[in-house]
C-alpha positions in Angstrom: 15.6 0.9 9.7 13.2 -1.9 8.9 14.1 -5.0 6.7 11.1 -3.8 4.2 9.6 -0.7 3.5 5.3 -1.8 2.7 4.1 0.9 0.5 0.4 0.8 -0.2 -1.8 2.5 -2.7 -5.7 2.1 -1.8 -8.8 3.7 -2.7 -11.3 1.1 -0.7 -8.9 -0.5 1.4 -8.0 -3.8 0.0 -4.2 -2.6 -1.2 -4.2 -1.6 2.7 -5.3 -5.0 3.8 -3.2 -6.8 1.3 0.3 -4.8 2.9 -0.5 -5.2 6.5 -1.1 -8.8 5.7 2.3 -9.1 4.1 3.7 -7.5 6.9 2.7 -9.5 9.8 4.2 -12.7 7.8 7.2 -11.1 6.9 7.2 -10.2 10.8 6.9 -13.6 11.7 10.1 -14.8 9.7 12.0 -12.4 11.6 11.7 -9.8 9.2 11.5 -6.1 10.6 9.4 -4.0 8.0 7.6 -0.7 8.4 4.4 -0.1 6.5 3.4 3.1 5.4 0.1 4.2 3.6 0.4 6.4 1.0 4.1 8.3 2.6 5.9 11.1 1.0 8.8 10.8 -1.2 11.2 12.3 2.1 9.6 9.7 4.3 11.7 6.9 2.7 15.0 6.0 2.5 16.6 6.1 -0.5 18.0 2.6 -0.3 16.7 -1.0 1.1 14.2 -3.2 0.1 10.4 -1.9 -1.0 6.9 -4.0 -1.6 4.5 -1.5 -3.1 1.5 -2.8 -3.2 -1.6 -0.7 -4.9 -4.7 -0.8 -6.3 -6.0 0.9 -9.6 -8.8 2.6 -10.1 -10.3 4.9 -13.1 -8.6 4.3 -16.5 -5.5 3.1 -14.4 -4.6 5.6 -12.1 -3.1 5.4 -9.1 -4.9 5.4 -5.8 -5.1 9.3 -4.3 -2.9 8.2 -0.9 -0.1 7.0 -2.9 -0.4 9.9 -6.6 1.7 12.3 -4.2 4.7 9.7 -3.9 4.3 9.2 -7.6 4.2 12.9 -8.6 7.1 13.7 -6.3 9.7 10.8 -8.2 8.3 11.8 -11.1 9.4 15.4 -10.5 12.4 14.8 -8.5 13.7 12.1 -10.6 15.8 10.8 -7.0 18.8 8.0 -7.8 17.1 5.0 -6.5 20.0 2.7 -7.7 20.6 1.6 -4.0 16.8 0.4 -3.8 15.3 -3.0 -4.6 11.8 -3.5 -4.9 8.7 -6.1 -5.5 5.6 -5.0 -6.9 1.8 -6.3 -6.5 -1.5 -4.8 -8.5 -4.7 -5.1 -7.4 -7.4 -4.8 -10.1 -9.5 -6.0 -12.3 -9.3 -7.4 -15.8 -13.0 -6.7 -17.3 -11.0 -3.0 -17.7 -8.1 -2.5 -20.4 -6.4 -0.8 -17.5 -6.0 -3.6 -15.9 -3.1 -3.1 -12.9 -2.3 0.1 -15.0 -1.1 1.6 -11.5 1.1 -0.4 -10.4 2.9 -0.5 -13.9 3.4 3.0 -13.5 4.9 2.7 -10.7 7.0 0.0 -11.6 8.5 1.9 -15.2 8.9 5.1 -13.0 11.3 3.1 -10.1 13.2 1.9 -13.1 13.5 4.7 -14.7 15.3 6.3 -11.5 17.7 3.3 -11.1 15.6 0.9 -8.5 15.4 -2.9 -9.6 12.7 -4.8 -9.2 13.1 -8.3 -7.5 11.1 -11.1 -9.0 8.0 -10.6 -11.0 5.6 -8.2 -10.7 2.2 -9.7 -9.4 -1.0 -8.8 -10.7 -4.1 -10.0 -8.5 -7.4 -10.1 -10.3 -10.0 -9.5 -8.1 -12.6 -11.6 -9.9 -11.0 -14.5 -9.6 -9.2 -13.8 -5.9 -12.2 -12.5 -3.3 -9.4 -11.9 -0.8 -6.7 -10.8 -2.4 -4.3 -11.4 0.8 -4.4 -15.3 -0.7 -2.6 -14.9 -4.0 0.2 -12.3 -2.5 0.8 -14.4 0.2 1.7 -17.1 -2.1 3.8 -14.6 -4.1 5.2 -13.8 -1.4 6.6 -17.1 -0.1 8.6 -16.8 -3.3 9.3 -13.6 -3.3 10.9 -13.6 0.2 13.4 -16.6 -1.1 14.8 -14.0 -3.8 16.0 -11.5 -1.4 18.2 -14.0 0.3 20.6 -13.6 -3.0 20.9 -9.4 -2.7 
């Protein structure tokens, strides 16, 4: 089983980009991961450490790869006490929705038990061109708070 389970939510790609990046430094501090793009609820284990990273699109909807996963906890309402997770948006604030996805994600996880680690980033794409940049910086941080679970 990996380290960290990379869960991405994309509609063009950059969510994609964003968790492969991620993945390839975590990789390189010796930490396994596994990334998956848009995976079914049964495709995950129900314990460990999660990054979901995703996009938003429309008035804050979730990217169609990763609405199954959604709809399925959502549904299923699975005990994810055993499962920590950090949390990135991509998106864009000239729209009220602004990272809408990613905090509904985030309030469904919590609302089956999983706690997030750290704070949830929010990339704005008008002022980050690449978005890689600002979650790699995140996750510098972010990697030092796991060494306490």
């Amino acid at each position: 089983m990996a380290d960290i389970t990379l869960i991405s939510g994309s509609t063009l790609g950059s969510a994609e980009y964003v968790a492969e990046h991620l993945a390839e430094l975590l990789e390189a501090s010796d930490i396994s991961t596994e990334t998956l793009h848009g995976p079914h609820l049964d495709a995950l284990a129900q314990s460990g450490i999660w990054l979901i990273v995703t996009s938003t699109h429309g008035a804050g909807d979730l990217p169609d790869n990763i609405q199954p996963l959604y709809d399925e906890i959502a549904s299923q309402q699975p005990d994810l006490s055993q499962v920590r997770y950090g949390a990135i948006g991509i998106g864009s604030r000239e729209y009220d929705t602004f990272c809408g996805a990613i905090e509904k994600f985030d309030a469904l996880l919590a609302s089956c038990g999983a706690r997030r680690v750290g704070d949830m980033l929010r990339i704005n794409v008008l002022d980050h061109e690449i978005p890689e940049d600002p979650a790699e910086i995140w996750l510098g941080s972010w990697k030092n708070l796991l060494k306490d679970l």
